[in-house]
Each structure stands twice: as C-alpha cells, then as structure tokens.
C-alpha positions in Angstrom: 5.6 -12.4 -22.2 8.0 -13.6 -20.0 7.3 -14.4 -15.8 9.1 -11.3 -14.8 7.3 -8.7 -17.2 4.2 -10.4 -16.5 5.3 -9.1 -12.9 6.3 -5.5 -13.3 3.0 -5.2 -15.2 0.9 -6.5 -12.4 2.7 -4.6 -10.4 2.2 -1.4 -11.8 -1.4 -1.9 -12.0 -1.5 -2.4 -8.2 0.5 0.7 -7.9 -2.1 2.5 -9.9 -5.1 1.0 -7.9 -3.0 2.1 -4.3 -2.4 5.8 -5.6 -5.7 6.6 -4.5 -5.8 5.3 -1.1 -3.8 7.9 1.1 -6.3 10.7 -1.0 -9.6 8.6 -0.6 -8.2 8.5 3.2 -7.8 11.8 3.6 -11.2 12.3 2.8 -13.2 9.5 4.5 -11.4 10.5 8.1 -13.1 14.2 7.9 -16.5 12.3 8.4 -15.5 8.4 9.9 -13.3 8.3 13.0 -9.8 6.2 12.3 -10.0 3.0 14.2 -13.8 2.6 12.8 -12.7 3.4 9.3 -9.3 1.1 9.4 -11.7 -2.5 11.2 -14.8 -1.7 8.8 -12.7 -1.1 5.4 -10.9 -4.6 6.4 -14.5 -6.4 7.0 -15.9 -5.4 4.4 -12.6 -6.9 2.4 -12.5 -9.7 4.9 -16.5 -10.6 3.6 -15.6 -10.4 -0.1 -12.3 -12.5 0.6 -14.3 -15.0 2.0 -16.5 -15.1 -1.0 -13.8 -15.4 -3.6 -11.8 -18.2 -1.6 -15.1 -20.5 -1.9 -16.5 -19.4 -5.4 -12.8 -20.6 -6.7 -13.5 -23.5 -4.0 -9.2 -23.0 -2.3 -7.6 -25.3 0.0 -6.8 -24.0 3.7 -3.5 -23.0 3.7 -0.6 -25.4 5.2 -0.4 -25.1 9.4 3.3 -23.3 8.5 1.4 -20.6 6.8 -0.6 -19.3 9.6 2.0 -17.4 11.0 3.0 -15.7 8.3 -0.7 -14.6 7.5 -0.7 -13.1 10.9 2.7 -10.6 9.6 0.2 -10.2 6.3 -2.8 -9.2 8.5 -0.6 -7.3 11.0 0.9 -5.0 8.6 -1.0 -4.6 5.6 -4.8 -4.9 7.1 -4.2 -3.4 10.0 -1.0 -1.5 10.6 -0.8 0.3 7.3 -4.2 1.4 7.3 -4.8 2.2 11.0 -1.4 4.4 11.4 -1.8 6.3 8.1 -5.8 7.3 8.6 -4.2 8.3 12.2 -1.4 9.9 10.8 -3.9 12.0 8.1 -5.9 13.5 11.1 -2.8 15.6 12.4 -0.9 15.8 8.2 -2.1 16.6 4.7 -2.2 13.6 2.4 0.7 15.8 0.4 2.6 15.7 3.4 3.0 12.0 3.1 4.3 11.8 0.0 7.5 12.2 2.1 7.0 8.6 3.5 5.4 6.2 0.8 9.0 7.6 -1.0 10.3 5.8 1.6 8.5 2.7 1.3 10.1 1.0 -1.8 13.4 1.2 0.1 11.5 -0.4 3.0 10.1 -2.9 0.9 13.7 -4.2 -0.5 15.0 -4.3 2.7 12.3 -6.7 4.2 12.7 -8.3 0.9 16.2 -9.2 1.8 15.5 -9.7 5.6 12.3 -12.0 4.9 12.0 -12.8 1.7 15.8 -14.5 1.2 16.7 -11.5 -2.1 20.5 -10.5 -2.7 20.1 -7.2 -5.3 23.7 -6.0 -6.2 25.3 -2.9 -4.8 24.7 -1.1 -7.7 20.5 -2.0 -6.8 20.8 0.2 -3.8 21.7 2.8 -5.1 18.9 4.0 -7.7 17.0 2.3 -4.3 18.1 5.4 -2.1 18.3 8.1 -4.8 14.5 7.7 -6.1 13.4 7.8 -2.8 15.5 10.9 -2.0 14.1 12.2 -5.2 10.4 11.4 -3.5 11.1 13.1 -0.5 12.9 15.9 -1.6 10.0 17.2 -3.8 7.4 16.5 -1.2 9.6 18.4 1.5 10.2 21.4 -1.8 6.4 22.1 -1.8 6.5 23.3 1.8 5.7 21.2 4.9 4.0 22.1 8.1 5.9 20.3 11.1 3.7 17.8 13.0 5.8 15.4 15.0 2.8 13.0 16.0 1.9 12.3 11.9 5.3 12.6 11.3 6.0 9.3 13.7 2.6 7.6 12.3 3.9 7.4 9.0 6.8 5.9 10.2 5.1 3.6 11.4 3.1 3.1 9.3 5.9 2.5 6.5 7.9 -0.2 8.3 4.7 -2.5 8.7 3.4 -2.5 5.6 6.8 -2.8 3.9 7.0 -6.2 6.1 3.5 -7.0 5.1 4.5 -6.2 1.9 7.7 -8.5 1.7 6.0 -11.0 3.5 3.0 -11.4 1.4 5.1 -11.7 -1.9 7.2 -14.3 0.0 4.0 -16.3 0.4 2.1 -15.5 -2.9 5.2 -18.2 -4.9 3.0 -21.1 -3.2 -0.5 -19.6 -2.7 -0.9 -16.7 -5.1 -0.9 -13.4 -4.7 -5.1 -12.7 -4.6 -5.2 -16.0 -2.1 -2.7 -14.5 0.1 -4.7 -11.5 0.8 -7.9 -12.8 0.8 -6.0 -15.4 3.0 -5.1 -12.8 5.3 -8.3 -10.8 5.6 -10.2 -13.7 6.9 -7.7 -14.7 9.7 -7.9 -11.0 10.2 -12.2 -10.9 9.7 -13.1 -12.0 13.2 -11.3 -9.6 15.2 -12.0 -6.5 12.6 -16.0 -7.2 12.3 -16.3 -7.1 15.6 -14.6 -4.0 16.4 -16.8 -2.4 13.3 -19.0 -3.2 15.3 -18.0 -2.1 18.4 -17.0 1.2 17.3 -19.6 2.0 14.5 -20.8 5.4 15.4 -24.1 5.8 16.6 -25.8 7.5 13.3 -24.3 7.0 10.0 -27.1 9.9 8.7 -24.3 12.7 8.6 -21.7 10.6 6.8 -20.8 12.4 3.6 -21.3 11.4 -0.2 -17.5 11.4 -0.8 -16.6 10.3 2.7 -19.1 6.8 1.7 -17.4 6.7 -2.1 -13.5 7.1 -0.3 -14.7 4.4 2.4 -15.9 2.4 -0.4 -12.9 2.4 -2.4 -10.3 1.7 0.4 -12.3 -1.0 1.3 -12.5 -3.0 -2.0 -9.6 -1.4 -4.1 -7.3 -0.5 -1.2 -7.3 -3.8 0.6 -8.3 -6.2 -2.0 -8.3 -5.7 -5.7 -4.9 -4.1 -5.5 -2.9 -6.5 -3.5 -4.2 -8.9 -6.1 -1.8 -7.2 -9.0 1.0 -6.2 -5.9 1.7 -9.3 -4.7 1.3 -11.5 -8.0 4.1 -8.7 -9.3 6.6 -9.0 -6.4 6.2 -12.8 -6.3 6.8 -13.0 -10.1 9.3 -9.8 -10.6 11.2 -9.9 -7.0 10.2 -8.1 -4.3 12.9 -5.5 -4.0 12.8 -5.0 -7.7 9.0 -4.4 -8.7 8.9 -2.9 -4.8 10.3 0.1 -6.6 7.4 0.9 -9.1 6.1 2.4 -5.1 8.4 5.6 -6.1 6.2 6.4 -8.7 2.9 6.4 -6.6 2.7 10.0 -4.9 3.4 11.2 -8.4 0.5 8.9 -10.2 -1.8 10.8 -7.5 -0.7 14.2 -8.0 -1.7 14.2 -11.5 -4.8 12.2 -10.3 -5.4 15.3 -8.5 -4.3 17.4 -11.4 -7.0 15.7 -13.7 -10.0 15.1 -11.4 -9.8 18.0 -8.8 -7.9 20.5 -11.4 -5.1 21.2 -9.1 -2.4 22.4 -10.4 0.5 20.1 -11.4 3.6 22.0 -11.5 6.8 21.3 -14.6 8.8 20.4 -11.8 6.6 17.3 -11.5 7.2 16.2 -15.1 11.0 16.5 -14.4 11.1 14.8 -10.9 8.8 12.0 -12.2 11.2 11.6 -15.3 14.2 11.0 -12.6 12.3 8.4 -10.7 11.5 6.7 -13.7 15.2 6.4 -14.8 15.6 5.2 -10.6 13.3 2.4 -11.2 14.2 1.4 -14.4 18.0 0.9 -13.1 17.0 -0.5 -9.9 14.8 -3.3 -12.3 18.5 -3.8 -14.3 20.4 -4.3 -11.5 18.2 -6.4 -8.6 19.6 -9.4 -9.5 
C-alpha cells in the first residue's frame, strides 16, 4: 500500500469516527450546558493525551511548534466544539449538515493558505460542487431560519478548517496522534480548570445518553479520531483527503437510519452517489 492510500484510508476512518459527533452533541447539550460540555470533553482528552505522550515516552515538541499547537488547540479543541454545541442549542443537528458541507472546501483553502498545497483548477471544482451538493440536500429537507446558529456554524467551520489544515501541516514532523494529544495538553490547563469552574452543581439529573454522547465526544471526537484525520491529510494532502468531510452528514444519516430507525429517503442514495464521484475527482486532480 502506497503513502497516499494509506492516507485516504486513515482518513476515512476518522471521518467515520467524527460522523457522530454533531448527533452525540446534540444530545449531550439537552442535559450539560455548552461551555461546560466543550472545557470537560477537552480535559478529559487532555488527561488521556497526557497518558499516551508518556506511555510512548515523546519528546517535547521544538520551541517553533508552540505556536502552531496554540491554532491546533484554538480551533479544533476549542473553537469547533464550543461554537457548534452553541450553535445546536438554537438549530437541529440536521440543520447543520448545511455547514460541515462546507468544511472540506474550508479545509482546502487553509490547506493552500497554511499548509503551502497548489491543487489544479480542475481540483476546485468537484471542491465547490460536492459541497453544493451537501448543502443543497440539507436546505431540500426543509430548514427553520435561525440567524444566531446559522452564524455559529460559521464560525464554527472556519476554525476548525484552520485547525484542521494546521494540524496536518504539523503531523509530517510529529505525527498525526502526537499532534493532537500535543495540542490538548497545551490546551489541558486552561480547559480543566474551567470544568471546573463551570461544572454544575449536581450531576444527579444528567441523562444516560447525555453521559454516553459526553463520553464519546470526549474520547472519539477529540482524540481517537484526529488520530486517523490528521495521519490522512499529512499522508494524502490536506485539500485532497479534506474532501472525504463531504461524505460525513451522509455517513450519520444512515447512522440514524440504522440505530434510531429514521427514515433514510432514495434521494440519499443518489445524492451520496454524486458526492462520491466529487471526491473521487477532487482525489484525481489535487495535485
């Protein structure tokens, strides 16, 4: 297996991991407020990040590095999370499918911007017409206007496409679970003590699923998956594997289809056919 399959498959899996986190989101804010959710899922990630980097006994990172963890941290621990549990309080987790079908072209972008990537022409355009295709279906299945979410998951998009980009960029010299569990302890300080801070007085009405969602943003979410992401975009190219993102809302509709028996609708199948044939021309042409 070549360096760059070995990257769209890593990637994939990541994608796989991150389809449920705007779900398991959506369900841990009805019982945990937002800010306490977004510091205590990256603690918790922070603690276990902390383990790994000295079971596998890894060197500091370089003094230039620090920076750059701090764009990792800002948009992927804390941005990302933070705006989109915000965001979920005011719009349905459906509703955003509108957005993360913006993210791969948000990813390529910062790709070019930070990460030094020069996809042809021809790149941008399955770029723009899968995540049109994204959007379009999301907005076809009927959207209730909310301005506030609406801005939040703007937001939300343009940090962690820079944490994304930025994180890849780093994970060629440090790897792509070192980077993350790099950035969660720079970030482990600051969120522990505002889990802390803004823990909730009782945790005795806190839900059975609102404890399992918390618990899988918090180890899947913000660790295990940016393990596979980031080794994929530092092996495949960032604005390349960044598109396998287009095929994330539709992995968790028919993760609601299978688990919660909602219905999943033919037009699905078709729209998820097109956004296949986006990313595989968008992997032929990104370089």
């Amino acid at each position: 297996m070549d360096k760059t399959t070995g990257g769209w498959i890593s990637g994939f899996l990541g994608v796989l991991i991150f389809s449920g986190s705007l779900p398991a989101t959506r369900i841990a804010v009805m019982d945990f407020d937002p800010v306490f959710l977004t510091v205590a899922r990256a603690a918790v990630a922070g603690a276990l990040g902390v383990c790994l980097l000295l079971l596998f006994r890894e060197k500091r990172p370089a003094r230039s590095d620090l920076f750059p963890l701090i764009i990792v941290a800002l948009g992927v621990v804390v941005g990302f999370p933070l705006l989109t549990a915000l965001a979920l309080k005011h719009i349905t987790a459906a509703h955003s499918i509108v957005f993360i079908g913006l993210l791969p072209l948000a990813t390529a972008i910062f790709g070019v911007l930070r990460g030094g990537e020069r996809p042809r022409p021809v790149f941008w355009v399955f770029s723009c017409l899968g995540s049109a295709l994204v959007a379009g279906f999301a907005l076809s299945q009927g959207i209730t206007a909310a301005p506030l979410g609406d801005l939040l998951m703007v937001a939300a998009v343009i940090a962690c496409g820079l944490g994304y980009a930025e994180g890849a960029k780093l994970s060629r010299r440090l790897g792509g679970w070192q980077v993350i569990s790099w950035a969660l302890v720079v970030s482990l300080p600051l969120m522990l003590a505002l889990a802390l801070y803004t823990m909730p007085s009782t945790l005795s009405g806190i839900s059975g699923p609102a404890w399992a969602s918390f618990a899988y943003v918090s180890v899947f979410s913000m660790l295990i998956g940016f393990v596979f992401w980031y080794r994929g975009l530092a092996l495949g190219g960032i604005a390349a594997v960044g598109q396998l993102q287009l095929l994330q809302p539709f992995f968790g509709l028919a993760l609601a289809g299978l688990l919660l028996r909602e219905e999943v609708s033919p037009m699905m199948f078709l729209v998820t056919l097109a956004v296949v044939c986006c990313v595989a021309g968008a992997k032929k042409f990104a370089s």
